[in-house]
PDB file with SEQRES, HELIX, SHEET and CRYST1 records, atoms N, CA, C and O in Angstrom:
SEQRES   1 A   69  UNK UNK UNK UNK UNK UNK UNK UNK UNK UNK UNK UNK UNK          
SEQRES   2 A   69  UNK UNK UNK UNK UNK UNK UNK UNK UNK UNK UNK UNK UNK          
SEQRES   3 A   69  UNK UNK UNK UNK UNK UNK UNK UNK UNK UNK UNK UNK UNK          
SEQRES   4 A   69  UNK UNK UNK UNK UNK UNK UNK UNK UNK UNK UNK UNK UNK          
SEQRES   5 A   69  UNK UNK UNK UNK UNK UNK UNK UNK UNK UNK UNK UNK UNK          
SEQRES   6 A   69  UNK UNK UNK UNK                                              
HELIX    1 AA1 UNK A    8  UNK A   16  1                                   9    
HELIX    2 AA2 UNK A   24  UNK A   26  5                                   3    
HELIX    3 AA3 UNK A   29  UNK A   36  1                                   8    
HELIX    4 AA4 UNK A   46  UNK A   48  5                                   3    
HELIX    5 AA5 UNK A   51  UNK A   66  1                                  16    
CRYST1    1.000    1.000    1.000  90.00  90.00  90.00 P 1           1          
ATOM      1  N   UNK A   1       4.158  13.329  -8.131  1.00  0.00           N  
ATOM      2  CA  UNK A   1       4.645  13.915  -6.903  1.00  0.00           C  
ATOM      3  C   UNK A   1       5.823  13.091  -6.392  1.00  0.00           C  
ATOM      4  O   UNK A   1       5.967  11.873  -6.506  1.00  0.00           O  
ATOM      5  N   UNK A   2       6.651  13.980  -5.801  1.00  0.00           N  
ATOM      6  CA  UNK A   2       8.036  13.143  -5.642  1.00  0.00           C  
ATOM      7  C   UNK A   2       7.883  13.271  -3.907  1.00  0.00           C  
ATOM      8  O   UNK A   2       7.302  14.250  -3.439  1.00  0.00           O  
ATOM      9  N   UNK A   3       8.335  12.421  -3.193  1.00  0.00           N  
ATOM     10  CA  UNK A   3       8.657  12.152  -1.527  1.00  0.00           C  
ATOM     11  C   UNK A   3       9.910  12.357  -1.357  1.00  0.00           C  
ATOM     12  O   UNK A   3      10.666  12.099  -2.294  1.00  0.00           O  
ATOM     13  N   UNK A   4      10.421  12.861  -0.146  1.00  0.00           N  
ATOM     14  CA  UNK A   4      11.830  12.397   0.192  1.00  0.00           C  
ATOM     15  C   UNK A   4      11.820  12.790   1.576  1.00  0.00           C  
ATOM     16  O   UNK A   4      10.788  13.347   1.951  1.00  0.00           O  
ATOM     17  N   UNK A   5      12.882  12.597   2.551  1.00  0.00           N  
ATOM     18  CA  UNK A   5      12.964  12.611   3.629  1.00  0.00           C  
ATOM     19  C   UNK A   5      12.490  13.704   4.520  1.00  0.00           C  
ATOM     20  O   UNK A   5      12.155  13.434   5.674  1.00  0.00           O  
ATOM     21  N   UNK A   6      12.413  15.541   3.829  1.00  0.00           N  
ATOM     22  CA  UNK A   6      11.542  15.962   4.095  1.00  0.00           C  
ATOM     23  C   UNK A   6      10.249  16.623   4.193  1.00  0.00           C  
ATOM     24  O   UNK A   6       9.848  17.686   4.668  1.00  0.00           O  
ATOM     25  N   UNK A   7       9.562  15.308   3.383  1.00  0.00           N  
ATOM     26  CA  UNK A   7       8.145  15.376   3.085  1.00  0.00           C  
ATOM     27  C   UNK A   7       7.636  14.448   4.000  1.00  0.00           C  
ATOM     28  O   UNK A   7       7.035  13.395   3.784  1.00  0.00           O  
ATOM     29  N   UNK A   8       8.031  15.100   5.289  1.00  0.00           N  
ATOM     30  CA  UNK A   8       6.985  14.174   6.192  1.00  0.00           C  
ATOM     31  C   UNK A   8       5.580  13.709   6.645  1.00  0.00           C  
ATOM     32  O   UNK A   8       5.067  12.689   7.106  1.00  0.00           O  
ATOM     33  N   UNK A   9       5.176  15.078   6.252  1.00  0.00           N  
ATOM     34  CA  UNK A   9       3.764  14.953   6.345  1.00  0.00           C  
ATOM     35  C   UNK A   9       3.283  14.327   5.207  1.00  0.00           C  
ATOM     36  O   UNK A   9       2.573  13.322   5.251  1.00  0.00           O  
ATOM     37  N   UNK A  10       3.668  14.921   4.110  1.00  0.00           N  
ATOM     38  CA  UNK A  10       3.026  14.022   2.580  1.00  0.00           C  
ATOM     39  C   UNK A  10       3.394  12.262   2.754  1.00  0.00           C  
ATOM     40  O   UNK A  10       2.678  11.348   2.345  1.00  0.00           O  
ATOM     41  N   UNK A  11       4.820  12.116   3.534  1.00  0.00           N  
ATOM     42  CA  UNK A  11       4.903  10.385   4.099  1.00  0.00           C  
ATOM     43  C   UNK A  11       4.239   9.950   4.557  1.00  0.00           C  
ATOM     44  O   UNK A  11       3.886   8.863   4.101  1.00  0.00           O  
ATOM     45  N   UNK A  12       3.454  10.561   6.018  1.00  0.00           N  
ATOM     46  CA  UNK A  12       2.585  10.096   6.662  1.00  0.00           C  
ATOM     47  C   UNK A  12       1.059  10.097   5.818  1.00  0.00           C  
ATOM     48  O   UNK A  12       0.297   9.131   5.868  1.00  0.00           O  
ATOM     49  N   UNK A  13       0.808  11.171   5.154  1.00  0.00           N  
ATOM     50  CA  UNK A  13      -0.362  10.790   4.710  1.00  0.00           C  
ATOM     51  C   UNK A  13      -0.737   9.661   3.709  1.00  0.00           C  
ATOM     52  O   UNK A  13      -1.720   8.943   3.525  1.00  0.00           O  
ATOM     53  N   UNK A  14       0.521   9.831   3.130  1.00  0.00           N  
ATOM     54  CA  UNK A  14       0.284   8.392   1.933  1.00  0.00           C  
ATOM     55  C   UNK A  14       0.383   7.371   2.564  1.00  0.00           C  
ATOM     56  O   UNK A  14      -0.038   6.565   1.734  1.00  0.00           O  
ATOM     57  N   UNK A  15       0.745   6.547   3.823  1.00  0.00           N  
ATOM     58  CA  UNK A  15       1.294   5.754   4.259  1.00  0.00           C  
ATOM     59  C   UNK A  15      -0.655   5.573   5.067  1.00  0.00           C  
ATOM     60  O   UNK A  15      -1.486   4.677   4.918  1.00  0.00           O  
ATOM     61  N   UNK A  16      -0.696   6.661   5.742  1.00  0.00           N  
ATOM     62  CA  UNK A  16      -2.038   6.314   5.879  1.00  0.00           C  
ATOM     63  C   UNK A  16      -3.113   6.113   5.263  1.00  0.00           C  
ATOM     64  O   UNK A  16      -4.121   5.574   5.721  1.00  0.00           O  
ATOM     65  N   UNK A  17      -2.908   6.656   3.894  1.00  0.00           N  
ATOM     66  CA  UNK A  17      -4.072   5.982   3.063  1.00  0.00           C  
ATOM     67  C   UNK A  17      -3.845   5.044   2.429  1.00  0.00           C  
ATOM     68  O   UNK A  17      -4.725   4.776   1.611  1.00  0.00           O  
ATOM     69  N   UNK A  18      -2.686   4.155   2.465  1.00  0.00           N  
ATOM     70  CA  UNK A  18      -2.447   3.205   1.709  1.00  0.00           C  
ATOM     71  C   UNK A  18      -2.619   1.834   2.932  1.00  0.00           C  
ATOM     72  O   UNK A  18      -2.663   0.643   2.624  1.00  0.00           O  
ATOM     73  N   UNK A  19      -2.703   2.461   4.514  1.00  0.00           N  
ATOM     74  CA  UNK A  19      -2.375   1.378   5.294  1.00  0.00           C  
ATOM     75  C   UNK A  19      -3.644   1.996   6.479  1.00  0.00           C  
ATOM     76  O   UNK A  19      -3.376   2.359   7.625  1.00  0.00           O  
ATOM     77  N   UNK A  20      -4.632   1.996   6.037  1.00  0.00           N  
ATOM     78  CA  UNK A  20      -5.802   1.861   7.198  1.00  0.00           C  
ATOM     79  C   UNK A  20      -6.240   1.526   8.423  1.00  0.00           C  
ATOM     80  O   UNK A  20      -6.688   2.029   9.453  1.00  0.00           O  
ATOM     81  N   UNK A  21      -5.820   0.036   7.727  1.00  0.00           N  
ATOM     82  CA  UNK A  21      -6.292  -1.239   9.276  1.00  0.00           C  
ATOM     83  C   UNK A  21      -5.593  -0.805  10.161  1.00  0.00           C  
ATOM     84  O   UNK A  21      -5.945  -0.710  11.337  1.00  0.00           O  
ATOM     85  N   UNK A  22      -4.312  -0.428   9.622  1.00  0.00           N  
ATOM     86  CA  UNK A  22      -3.065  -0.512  11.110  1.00  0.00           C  
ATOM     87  C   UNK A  22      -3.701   0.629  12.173  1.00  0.00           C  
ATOM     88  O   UNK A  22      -4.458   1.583  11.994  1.00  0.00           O  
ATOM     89  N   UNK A  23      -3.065   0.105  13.308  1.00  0.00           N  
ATOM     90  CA  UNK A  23      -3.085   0.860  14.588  1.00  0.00           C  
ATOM     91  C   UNK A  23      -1.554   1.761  15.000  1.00  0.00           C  
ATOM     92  O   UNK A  23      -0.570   1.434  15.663  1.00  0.00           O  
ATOM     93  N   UNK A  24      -1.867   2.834  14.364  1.00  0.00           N  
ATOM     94  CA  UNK A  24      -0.141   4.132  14.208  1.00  0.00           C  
ATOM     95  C   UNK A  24      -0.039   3.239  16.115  1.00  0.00           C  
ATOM     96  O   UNK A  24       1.160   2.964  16.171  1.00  0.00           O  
ATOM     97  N   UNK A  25      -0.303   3.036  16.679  1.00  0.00           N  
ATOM     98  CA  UNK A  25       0.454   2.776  17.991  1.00  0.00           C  
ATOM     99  C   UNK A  25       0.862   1.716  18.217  1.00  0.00           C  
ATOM    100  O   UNK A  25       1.214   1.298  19.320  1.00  0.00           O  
ATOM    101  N   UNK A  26       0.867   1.152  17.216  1.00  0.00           N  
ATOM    102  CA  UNK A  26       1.288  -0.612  16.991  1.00  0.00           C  
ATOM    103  C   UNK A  26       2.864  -0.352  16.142  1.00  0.00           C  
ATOM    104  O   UNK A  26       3.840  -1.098  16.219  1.00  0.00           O  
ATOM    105  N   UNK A  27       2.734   1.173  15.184  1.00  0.00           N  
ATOM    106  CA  UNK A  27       3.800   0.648  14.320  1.00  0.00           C  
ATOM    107  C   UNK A  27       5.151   0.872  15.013  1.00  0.00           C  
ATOM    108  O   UNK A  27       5.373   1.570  16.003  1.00  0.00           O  
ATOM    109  N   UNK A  28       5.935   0.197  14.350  1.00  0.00           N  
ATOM    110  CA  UNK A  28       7.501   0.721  14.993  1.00  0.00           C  
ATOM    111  C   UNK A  28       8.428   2.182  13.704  1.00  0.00           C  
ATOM    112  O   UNK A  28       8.168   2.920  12.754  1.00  0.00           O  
ATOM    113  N   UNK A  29       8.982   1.983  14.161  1.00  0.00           N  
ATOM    114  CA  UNK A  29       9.884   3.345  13.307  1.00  0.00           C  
ATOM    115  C   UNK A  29      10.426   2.290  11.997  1.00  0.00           C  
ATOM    116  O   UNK A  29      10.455   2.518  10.787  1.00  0.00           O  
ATOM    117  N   UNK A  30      10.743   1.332  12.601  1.00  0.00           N  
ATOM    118  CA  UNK A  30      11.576   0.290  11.313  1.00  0.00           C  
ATOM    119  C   UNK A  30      10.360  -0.073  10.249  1.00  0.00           C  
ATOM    120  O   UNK A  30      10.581   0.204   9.070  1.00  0.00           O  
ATOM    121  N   UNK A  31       9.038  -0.700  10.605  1.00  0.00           N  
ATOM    122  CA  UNK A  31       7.867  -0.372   9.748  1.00  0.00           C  
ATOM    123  C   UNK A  31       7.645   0.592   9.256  1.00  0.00           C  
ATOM    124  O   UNK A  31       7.412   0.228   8.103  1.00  0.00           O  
ATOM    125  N   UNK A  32       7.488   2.116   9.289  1.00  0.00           N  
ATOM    126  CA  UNK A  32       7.513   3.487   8.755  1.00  0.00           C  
ATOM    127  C   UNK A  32       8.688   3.184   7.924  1.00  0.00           C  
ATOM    128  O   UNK A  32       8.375   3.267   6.736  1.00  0.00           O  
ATOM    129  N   UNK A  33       9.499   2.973   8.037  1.00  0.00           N  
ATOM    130  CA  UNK A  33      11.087   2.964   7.081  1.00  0.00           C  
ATOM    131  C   UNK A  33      10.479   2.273   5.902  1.00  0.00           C  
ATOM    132  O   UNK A  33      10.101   2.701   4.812  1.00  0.00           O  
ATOM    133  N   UNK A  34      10.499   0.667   6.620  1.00  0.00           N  
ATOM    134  CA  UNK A  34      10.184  -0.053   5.036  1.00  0.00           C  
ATOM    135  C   UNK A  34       9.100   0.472   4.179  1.00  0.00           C  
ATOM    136  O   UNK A  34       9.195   0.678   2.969  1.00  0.00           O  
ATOM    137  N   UNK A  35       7.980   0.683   4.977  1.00  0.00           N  
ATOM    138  CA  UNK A  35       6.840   1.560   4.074  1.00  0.00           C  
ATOM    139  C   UNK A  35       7.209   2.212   3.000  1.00  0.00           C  
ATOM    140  O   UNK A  35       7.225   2.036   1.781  1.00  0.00           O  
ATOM    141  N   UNK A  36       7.592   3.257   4.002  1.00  0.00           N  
ATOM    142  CA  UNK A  36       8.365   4.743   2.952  1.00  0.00           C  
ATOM    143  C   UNK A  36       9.089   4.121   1.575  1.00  0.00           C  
ATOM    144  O   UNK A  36       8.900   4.343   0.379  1.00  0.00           O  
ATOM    145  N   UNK A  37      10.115   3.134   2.387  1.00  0.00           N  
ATOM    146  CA  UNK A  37      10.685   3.449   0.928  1.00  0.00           C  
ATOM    147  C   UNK A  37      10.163   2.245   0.000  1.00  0.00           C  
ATOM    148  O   UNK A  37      10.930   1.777  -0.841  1.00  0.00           O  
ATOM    149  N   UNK A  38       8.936   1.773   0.142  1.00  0.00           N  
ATOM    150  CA  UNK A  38       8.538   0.977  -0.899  1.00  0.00           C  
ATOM    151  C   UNK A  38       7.355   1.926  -1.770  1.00  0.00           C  
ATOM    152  O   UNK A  38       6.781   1.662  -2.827  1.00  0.00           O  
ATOM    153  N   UNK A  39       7.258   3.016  -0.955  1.00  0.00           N  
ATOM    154  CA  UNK A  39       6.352   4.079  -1.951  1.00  0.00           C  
ATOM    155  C   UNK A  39       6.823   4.316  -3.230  1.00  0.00           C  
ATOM    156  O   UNK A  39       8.047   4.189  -3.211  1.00  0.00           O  
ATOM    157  N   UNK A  40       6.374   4.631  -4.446  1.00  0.00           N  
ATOM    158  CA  UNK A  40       6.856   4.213  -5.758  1.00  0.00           C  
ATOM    159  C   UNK A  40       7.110   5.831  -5.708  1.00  0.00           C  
ATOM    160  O   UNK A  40       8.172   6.073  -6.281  1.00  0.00           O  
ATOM    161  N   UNK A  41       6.396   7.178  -5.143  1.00  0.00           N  
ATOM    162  CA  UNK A  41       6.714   8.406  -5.443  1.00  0.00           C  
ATOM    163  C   UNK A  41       8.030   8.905  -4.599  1.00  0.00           C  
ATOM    164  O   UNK A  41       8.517  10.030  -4.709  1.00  0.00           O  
ATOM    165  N   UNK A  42       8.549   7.810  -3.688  1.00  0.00           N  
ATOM    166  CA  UNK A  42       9.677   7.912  -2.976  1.00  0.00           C  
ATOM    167  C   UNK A  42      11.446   8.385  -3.779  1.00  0.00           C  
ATOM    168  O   UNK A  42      11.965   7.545  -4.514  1.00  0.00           O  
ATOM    169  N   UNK A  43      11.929   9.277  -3.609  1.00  0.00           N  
ATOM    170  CA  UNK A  43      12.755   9.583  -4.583  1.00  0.00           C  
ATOM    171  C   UNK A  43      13.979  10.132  -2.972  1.00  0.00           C  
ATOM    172  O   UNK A  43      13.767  11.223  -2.443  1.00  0.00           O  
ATOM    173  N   UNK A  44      14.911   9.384  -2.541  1.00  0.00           N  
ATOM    174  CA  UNK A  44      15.891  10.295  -2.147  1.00  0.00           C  
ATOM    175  C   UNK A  44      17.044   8.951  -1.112  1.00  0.00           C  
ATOM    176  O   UNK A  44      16.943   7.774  -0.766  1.00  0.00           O  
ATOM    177  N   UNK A  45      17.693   9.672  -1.029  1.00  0.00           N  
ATOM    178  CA  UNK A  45      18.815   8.377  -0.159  1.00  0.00           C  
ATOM    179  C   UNK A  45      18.563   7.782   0.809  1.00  0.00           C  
ATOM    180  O   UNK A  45      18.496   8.442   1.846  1.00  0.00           O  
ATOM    181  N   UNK A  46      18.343   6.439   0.870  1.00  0.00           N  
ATOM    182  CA  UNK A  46      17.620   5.700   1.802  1.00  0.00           C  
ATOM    183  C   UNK A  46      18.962   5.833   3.187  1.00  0.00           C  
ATOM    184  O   UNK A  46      18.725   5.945   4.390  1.00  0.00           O  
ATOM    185  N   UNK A  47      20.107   5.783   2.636  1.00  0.00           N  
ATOM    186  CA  UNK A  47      21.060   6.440   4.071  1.00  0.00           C  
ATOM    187  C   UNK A  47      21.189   7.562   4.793  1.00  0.00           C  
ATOM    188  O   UNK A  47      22.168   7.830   5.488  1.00  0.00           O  
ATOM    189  N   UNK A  48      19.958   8.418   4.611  1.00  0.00           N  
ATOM    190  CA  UNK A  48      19.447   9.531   5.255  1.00  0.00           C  
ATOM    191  C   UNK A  48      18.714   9.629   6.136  1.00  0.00           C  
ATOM    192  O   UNK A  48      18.467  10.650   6.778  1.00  0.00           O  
ATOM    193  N   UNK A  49      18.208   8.406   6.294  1.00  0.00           N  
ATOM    194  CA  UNK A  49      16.885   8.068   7.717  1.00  0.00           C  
ATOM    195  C   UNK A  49      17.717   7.974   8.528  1.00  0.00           C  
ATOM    196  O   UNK A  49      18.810   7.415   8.618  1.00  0.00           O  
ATOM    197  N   UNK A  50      16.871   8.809   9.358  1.00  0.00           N  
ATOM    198  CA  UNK A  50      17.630   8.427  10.801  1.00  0.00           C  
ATOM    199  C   UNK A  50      16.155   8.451  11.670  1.00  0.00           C  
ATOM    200  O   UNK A  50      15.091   8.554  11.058  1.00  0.00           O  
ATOM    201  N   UNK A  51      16.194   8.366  12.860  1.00  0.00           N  
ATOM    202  CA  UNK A  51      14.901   8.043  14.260  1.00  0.00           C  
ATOM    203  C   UNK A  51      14.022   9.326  14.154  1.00  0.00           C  
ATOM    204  O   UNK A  51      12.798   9.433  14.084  1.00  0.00           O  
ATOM    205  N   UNK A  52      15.125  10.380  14.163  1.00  0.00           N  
ATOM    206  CA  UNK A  52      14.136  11.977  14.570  1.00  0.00           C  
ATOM    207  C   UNK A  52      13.121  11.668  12.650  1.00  0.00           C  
ATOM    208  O   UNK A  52      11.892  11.619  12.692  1.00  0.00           O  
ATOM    209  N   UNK A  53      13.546  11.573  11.825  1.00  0.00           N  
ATOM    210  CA  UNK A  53      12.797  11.495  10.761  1.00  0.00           C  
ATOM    211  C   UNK A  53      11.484  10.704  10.482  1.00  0.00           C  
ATOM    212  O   UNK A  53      10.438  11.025   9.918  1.00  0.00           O  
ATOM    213  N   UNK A  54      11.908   9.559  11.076  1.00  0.00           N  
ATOM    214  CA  UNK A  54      10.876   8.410  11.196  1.00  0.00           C  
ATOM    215  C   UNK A  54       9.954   8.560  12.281  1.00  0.00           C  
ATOM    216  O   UNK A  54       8.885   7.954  12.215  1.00  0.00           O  
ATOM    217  N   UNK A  55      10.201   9.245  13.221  1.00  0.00           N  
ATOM    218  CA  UNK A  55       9.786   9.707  14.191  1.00  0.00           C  
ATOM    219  C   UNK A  55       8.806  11.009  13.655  1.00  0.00           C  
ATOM    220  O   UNK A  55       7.595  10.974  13.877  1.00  0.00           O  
ATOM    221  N   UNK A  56       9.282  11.884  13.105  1.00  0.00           N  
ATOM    222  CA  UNK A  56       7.969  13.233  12.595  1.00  0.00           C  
ATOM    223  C   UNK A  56       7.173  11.914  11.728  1.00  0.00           C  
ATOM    224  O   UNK A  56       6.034  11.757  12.169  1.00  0.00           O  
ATOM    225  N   UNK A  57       7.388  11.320  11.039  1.00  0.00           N  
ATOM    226  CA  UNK A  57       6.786  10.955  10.341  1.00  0.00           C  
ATOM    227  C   UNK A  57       5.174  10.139  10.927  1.00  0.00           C  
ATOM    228  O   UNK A  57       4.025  10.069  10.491  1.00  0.00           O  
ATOM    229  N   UNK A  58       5.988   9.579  12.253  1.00  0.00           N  
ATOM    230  CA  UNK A  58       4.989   8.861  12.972  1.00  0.00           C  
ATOM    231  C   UNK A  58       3.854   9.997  13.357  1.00  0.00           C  
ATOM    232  O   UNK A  58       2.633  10.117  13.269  1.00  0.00           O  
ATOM    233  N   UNK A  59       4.904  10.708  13.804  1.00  0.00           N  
ATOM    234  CA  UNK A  59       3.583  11.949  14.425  1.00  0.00           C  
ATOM    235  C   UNK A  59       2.774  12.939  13.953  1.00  0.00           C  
ATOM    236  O   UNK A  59       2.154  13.821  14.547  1.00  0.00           O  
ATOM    237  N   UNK A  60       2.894  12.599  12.520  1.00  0.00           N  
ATOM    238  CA  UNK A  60       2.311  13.263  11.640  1.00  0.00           C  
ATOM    239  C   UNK A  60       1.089  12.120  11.952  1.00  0.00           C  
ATOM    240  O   UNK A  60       0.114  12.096  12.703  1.00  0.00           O  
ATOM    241  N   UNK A  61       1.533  11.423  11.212  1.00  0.00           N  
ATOM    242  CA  UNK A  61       0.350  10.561  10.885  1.00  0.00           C  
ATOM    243  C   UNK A  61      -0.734  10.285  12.447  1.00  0.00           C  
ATOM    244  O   UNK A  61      -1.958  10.241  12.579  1.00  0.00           O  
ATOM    245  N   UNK A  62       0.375  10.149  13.410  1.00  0.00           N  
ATOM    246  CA  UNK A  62      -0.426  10.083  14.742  1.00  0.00           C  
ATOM    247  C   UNK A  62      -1.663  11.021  14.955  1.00  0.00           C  
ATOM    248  O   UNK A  62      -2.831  10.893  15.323  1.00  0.00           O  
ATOM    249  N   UNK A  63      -0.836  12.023  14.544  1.00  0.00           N  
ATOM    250  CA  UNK A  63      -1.777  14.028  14.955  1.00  0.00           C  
ATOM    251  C   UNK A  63      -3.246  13.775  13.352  1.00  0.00           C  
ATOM    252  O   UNK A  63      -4.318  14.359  13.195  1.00  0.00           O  
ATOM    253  N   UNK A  64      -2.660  12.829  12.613  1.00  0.00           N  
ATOM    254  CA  UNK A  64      -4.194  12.751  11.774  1.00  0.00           C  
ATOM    255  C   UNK A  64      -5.056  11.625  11.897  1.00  0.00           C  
ATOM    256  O   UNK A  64      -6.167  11.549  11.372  1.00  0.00           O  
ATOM    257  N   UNK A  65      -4.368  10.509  12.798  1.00  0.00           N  
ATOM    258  CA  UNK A  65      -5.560  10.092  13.561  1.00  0.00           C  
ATOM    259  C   UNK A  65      -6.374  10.334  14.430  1.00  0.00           C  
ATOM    260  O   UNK A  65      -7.370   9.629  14.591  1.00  0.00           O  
ATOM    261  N   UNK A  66      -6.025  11.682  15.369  1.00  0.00           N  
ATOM    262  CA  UNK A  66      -6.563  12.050  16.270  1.00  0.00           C  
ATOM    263  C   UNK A  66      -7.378  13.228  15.821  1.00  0.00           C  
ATOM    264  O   UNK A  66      -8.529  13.324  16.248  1.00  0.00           O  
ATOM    265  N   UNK A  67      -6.805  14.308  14.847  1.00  0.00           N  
ATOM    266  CA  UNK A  67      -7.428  15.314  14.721  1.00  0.00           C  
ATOM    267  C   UNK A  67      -7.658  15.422  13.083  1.00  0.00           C  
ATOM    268  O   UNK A  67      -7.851  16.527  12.576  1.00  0.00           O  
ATOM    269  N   UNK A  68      -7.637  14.597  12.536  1.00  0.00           N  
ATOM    270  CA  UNK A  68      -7.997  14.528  10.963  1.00  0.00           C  
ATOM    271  C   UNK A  68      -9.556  13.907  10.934  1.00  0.00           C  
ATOM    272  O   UNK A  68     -10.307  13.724  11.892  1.00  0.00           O  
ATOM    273  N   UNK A  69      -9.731  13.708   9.849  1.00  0.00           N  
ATOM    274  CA  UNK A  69     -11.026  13.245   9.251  1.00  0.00           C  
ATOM    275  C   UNK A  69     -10.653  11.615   9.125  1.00  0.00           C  
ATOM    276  O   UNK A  69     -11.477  10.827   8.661  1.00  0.00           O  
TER     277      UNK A  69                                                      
END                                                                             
């Protein structure tokens, strides 16, 4: 499976199963960045992030701590 900037939800979910302990209200947008692009299924131009991106990404993952399993 390949990632890229808009596979946000598939970002957030891998990011959450790879990163548990954390508290999504602790992270910053610049943490989501480095994450992402150290994902090995990550495939696309890292000069494409911008805030609104890193930002769905957060709130993906936010909306499956609250209403996920």
């Amino acid at each position: 499976m390949s990632l890229n900037w808009e596979s946000t939800y598939a970002i957030a979910m891998e990011l959450r199963r790879r990163h548990p302990e954390v508290n999504i209200e602790e992270v910053s947008l610049q943490q989501i960045y480095q994450w992402t692009v150290q994902l090995n299924e990550f495939e696309d131009d890292l000069a494409l992030a911008n805030d609104d991106i890193l930002y769905a990404i957060y709130q993906d993952w936010f909306e499956e701590n609250i209403h996920g399993l």
